[in-house]
LUMKOLTI-52346 format. One record per residue (C-alpha): x, y, z. Coordinates in pm, 1 decimal. Layout:
N
X,Y,Z;
...
This chain:
405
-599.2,5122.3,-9487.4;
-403.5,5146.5,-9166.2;
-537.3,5474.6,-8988.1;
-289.7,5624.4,-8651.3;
-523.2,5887.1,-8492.7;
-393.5,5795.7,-8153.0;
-129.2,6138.8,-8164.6;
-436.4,6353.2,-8187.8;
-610.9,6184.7,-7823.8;
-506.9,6445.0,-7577.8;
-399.0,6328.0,-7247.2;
-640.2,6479.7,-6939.7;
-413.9,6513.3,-6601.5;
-650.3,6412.0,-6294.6;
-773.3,6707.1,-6013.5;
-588.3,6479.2,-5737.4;
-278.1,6238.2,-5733.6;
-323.7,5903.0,-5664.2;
-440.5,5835.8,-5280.1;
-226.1,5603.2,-5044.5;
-340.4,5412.9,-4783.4;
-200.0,5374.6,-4433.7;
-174.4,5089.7,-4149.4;
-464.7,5256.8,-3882.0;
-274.5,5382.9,-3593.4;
-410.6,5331.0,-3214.6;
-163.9,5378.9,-2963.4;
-340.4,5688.0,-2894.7;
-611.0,5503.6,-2797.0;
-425.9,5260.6,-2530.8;
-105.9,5458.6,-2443.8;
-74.1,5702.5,-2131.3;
45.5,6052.6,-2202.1;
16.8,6173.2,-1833.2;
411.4,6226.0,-1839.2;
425.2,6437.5,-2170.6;
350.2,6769.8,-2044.5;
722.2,6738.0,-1851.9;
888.9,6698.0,-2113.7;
706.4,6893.4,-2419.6;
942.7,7246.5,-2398.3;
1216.1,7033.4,-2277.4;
1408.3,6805.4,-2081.5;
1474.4,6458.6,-2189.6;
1401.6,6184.9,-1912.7;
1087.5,6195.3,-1701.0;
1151.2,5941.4,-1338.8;
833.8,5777.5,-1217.6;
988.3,5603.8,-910.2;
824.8,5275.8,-766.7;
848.2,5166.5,-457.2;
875.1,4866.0,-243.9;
573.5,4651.2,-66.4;
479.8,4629.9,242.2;
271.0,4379.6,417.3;
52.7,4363.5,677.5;
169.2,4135.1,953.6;
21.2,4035.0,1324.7;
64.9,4257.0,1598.8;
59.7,4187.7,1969.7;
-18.5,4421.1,2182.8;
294.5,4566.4,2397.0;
513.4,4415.6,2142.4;
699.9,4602.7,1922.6;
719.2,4534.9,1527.2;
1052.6,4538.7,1317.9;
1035.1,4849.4,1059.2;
994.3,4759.5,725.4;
1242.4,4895.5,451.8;
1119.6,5154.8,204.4;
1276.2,5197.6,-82.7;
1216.8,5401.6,-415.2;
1360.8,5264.6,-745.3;
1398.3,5498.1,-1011.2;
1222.0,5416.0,-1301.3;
1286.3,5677.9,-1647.8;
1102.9,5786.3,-1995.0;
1364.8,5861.8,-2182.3;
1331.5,6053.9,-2510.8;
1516.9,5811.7,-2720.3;
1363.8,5831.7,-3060.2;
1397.1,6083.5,-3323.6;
1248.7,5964.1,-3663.3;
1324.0,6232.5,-3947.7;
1343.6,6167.2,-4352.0;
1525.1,6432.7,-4603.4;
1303.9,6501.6,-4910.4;
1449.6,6749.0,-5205.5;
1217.8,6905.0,-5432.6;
1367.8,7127.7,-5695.8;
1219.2,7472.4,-5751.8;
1191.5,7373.8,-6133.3;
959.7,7067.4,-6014.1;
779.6,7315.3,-5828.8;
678.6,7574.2,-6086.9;
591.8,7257.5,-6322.0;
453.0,7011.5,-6107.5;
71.3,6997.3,-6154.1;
30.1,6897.7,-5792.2;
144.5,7026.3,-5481.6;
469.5,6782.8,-5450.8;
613.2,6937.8,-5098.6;
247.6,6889.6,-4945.7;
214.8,6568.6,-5059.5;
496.3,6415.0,-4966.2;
521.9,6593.5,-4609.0;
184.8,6468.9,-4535.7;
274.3,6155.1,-4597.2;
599.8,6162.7,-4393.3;
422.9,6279.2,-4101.3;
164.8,5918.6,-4114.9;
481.2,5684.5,-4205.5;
641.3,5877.8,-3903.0;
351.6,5782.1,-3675.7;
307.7,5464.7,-3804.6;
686.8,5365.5,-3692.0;
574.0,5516.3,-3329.8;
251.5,5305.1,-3323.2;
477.2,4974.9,-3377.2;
675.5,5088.6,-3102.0;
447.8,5112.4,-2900.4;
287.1,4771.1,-2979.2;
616.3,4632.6,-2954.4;
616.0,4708.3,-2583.9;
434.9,4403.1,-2540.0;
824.7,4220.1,-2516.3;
864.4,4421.7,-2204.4;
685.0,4181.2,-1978.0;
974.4,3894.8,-2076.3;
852.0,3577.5,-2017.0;
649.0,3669.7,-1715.3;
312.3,3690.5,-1928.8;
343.0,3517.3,-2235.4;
23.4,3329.1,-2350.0;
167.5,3116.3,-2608.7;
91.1,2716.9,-2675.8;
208.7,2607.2,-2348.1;
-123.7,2740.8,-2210.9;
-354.0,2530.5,-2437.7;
-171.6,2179.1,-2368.8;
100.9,2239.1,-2627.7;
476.7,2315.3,-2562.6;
648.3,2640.0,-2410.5;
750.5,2906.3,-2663.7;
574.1,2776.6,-2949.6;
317.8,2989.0,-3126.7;
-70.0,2869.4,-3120.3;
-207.9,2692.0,-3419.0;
-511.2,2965.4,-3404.0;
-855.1,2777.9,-3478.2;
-1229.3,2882.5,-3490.6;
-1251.9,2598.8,-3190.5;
-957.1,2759.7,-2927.9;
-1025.2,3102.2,-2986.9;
-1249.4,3129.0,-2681.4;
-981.1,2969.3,-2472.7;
-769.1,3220.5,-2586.0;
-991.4,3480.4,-2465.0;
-1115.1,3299.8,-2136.7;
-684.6,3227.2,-2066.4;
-532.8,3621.4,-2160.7;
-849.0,3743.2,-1906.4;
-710.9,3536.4,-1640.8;
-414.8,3646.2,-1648.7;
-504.6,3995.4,-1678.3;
-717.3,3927.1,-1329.4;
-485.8,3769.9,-1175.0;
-282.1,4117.3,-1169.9;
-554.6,4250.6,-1083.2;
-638.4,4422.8,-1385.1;
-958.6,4569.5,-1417.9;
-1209.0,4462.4,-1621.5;
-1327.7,4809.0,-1755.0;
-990.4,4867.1,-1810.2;
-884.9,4588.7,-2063.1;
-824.3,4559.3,-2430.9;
-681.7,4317.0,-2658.4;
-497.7,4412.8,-3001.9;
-605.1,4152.4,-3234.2;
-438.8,4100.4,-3581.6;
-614.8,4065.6,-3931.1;
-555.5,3695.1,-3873.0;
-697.8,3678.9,-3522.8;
-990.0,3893.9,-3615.8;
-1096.8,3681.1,-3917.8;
-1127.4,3385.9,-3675.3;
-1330.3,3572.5,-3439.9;
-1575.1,3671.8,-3707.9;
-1592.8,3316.6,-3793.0;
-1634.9,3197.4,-3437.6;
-1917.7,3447.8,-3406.1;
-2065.8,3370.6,-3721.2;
-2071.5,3729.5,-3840.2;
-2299.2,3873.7,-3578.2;
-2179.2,4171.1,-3553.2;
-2393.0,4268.5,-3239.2;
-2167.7,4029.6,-3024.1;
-1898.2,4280.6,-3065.9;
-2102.7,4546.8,-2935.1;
-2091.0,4908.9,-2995.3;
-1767.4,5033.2,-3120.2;
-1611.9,5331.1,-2895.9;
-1563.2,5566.4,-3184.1;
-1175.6,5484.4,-3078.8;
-899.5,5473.9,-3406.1;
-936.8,5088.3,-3443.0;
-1137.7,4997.6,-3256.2;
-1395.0,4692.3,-3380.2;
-1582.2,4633.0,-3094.3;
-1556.8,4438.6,-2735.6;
-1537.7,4064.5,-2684.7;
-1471.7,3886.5,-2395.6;
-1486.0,4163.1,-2133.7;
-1193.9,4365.5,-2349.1;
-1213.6,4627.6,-2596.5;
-1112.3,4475.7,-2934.6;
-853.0,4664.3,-3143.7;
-734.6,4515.3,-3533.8;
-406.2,4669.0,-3635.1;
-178.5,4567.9,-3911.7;
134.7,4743.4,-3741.7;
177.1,4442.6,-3483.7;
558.0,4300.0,-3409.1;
625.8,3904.6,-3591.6;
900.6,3737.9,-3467.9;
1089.3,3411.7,-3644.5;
1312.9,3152.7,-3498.0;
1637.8,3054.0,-3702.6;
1824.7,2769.2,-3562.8;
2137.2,2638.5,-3763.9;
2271.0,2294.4,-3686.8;
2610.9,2388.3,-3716.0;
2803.5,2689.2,-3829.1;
2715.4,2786.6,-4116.8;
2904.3,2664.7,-4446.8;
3092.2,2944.7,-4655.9;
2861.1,3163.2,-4850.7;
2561.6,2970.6,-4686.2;
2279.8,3292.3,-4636.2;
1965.7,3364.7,-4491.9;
1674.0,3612.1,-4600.5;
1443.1,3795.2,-4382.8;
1234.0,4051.6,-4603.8;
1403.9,4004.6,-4916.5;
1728.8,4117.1,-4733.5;
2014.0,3832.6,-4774.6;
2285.4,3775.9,-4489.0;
2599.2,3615.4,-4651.3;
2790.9,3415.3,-4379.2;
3161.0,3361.4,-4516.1;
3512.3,3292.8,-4375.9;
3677.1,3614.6,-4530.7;
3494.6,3887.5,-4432.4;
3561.1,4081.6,-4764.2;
3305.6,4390.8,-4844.5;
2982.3,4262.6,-5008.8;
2664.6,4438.1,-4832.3;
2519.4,4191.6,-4571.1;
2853.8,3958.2,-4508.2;
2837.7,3760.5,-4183.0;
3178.2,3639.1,-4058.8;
3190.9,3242.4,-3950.9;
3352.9,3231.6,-3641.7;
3395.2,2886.3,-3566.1;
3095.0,2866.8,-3319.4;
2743.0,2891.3,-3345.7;
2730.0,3122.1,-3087.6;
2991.1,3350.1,-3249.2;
2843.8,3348.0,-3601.7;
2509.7,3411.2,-3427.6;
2667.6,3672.0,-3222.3;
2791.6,3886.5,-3576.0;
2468.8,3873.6,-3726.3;
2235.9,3995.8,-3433.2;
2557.9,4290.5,-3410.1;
2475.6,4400.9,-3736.0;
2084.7,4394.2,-3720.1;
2100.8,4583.6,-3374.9;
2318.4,4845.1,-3495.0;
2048.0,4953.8,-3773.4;
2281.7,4724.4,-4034.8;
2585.2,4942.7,-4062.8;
2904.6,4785.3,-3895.0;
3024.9,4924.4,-3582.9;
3394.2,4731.4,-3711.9;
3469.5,4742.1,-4062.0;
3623.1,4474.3,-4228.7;
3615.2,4231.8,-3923.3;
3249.1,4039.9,-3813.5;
3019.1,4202.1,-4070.2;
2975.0,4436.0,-4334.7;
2733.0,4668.4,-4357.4;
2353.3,4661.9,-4578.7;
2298.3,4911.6,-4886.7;
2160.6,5243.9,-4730.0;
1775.8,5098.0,-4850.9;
1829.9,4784.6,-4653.5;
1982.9,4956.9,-4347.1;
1560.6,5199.0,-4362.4;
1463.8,4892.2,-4367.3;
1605.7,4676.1,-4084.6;
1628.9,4984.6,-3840.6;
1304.3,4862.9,-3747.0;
1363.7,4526.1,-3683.6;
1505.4,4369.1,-3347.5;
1743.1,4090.7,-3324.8;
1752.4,3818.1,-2989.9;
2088.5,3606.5,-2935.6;
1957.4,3279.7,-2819.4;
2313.8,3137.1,-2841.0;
2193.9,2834.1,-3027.1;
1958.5,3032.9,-3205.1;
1905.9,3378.0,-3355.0;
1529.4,3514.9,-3338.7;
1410.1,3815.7,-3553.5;
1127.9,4087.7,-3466.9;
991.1,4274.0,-3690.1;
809.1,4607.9,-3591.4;
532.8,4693.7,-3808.8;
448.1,4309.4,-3979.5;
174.8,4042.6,-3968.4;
378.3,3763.7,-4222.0;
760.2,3730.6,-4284.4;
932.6,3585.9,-4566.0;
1241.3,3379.4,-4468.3;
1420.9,3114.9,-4661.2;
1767.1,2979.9,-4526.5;
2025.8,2786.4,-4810.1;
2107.2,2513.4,-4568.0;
1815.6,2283.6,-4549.7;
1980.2,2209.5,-4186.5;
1953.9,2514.6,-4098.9;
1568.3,2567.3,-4039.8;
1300.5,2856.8,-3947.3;
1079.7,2644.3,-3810.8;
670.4,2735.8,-3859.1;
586.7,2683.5,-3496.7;
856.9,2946.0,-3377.2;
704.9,3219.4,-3678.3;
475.3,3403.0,-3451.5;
234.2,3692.3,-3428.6;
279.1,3872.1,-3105.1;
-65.2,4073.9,-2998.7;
-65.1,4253.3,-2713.5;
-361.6,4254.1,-2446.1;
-338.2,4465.1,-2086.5;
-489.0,4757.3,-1928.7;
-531.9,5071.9,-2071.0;
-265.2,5295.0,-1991.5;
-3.3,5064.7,-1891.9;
210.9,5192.0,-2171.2;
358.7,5492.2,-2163.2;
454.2,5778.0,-2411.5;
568.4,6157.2,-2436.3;
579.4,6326.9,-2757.5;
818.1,6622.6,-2769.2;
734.4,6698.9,-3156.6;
455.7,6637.4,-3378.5;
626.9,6565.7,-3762.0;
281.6,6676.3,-3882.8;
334.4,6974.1,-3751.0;
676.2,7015.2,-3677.6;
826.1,7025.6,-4069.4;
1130.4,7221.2,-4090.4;
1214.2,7348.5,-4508.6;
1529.6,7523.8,-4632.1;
1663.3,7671.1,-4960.4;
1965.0,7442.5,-5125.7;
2047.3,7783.8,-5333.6;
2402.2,7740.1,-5071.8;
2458.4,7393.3,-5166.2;
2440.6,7479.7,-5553.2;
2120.8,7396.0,-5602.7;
1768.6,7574.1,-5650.5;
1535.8,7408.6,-5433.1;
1440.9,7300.8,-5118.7;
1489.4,7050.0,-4863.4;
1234.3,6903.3,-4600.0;
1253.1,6771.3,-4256.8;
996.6,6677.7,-4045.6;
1081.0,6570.3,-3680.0;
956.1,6318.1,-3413.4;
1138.0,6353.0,-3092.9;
903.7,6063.3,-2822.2;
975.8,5851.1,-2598.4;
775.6,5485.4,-2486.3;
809.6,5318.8,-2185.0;
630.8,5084.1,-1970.1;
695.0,5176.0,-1592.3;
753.8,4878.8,-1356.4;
396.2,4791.2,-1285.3;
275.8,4847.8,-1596.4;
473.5,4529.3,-1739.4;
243.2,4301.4,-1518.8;
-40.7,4465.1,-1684.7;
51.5,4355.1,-2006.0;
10.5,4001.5,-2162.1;
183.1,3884.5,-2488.1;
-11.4,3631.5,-2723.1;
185.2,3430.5,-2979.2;
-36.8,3332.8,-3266.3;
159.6,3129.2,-3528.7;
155.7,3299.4,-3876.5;
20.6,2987.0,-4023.5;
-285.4,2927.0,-3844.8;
């Protein structure tokens, strides 16, 4: 006896589509929007001039002083980036659909939109160069090298970043310090889970708490950075990964997605790869240094940064706590202690942002019936722009926590 019933089980469609979850944004919460109401029914560039110091000097009496020189600087917001996305629903999808497809997906485009600002804004933190870096130099280790993060040196960390926050004279109301996953799973250990030593929480998007005279925010939408340095030029059709995305370094350029042209130097091969990363991986010269990424690679590394170090080539990437990276040459190394979380600790405010539209809001929708089609396109729009005015970058400090602490 072999029944088959199973045809006759109906097949009950749930009230709600399946939920998403999104990395928490709080840029909100640390970013100064005092220059937004300029430019929010137009205009482009906003110019918060600084201007030069003075000092006080001795005066004698009868004697006359030398003037000092005042000068203004000019110092510019500009609103530089415009995040959109192009969704198509057909009007067939729409009368058949059991949910409400153009909603959902527009709702969600708005938080992936404002999830891309919040790692801007985080990755402001690489405006204060190499002026405030709190990396393993400061804990007796060696100068651009990530710190082995421990239960033991956390409160070093801490007791180092508020130093150099005081000694610009930061306030100490005024101070927070964006912690990692990572970061905040060794504070929790160092405080043994009492969660009273992180006091009251502000009620702030992210916010966990304060420790250490700063307001504690965990975010997931940090910048990592990597360090690749070859030994020698690469060997034809040697590659490297970053994210699952393979760079191809070969003596004929040819037209595979992601080819890297050897150019008989380090340097120059390193030069043809950051090219292609900084121009959002589509070739600015076709057929000659590089060749550009499939359109789903190029979304990809549009939010990624790439440093020429001559001898070696370092990657940032917006929006990540962990990279994966492999290289073909063994020679050729990312080396562990160069992989690097980079949190970002300062005053309140020191960043700042203007945004022009809201893509939660601003959602623009059109027939296709004029492109042959019956449906409809949608658009939403974030015009912004970030900045961190000249004193603001001495208000900032950058810690590097290695990725494999």
């Amino acid at each position: 006896m072999a029944n088959s019933l199973t045809a006759a089980s109906p097949t009950f469609w749930s009230a709600n589509a399946g939920i998403k979850f999104y990395k928490i944004i709080i840029f909100r919460a640390i970013t100064d929007f005092s220059e937004e109401s300029l430019l929010k029914n137009g205009g482009r560039i906003a110019d918060r001039p600084y201007r030069s110091d003075v000092v006080a000097e001795n005066y004698t009496k009868g004697t006359a002083l030398t003037a000092q020189d005042l000068t203004y600087t000019s110092d510019t917001l500009t609103l530089d980036k415009q995040y959109s996305m192009l969704m198509y629903v057909d009007k067939i999808d729409k009368l058949q659909n059991k949910y409400n497809t153009v909603r959902l997906w527009s709702e969600e485009a708005g938080k992936r939109i404002g999830v891309r600002m919040d790692g801007d804004v985080l990755y402001e933190v690489f405006s204060v160069g190499s002026a405030n870096v709190f990396d393993a130099a400061d804990l007796a280790g060696t100068s651009g090298e990530g710190i082995a993060l421990t239960v033991i040196n956390i409160q070093a960390i801490f007791g180092g970043i508020a130093q150099v926050l005081a000694d610009n004279d930061v306030p100490d109301d005024e101070s927070y310090f964006v912690v990692s996953p990572l970061f905040y799973n060794k504070l929790w250990q160092f405080i043994g889970g009492k969660e009273s030593m992180l006091g009251d929480r502000t009620g702030e998007t992210g916010n966990v708490g304060q420790y250490g005279g700063m307001k504690i925010f965990k975010s997931r939408n940090i910048t990592t950075k990597a360090r690749w340095t070859p030994a020698d030029d690469p060997s034809n059709t040697a590659t490297i990964a970053i994210q699952g995305i393979t760079f191809t370094f070969v003596t004929t350029i040819g037209t595979t997605a992601g080819n890297i042209l050897i150019s008989g130097t380090v340097a120059g091969t390193i030069d043809n790869l950051v090219a292609l990363i900084n121009a959002a991986g589509v070739t600015s010269d076709v057929g000659v240094s590089n060749v550009s990424l499939s359109t789903a690679n190029q979304r990809t590394v549009q939010n990624w940064v790439a440093y020429d170090g001559t001898t070696y080539f370092e990657i940032r990437v917006k929006g990540s706590t962990d990279l994966t990276l492999t290289s073909s040459e063994t020679a050729d190394t990312w080396d562990a202690k160069y992989e690097s979380q980079c949190l970002m600790a300062g005053r309140k405010l020191a960043v700042s942002a203007a945004i022009q539209t809201d893509p939660m809001v601003d959602v623009e929708m059109a027939s296709t019936v004029s492109a042959g089609k019956l449906g409809t396109n949608v658009m939403p729009l974030l015009v912004a722009g970030v900045k961190t005015f000249n004193l603001g970058t001495t208000e900032l400090v950058r810690c590097e926590i290695r990725t494999d602490s």
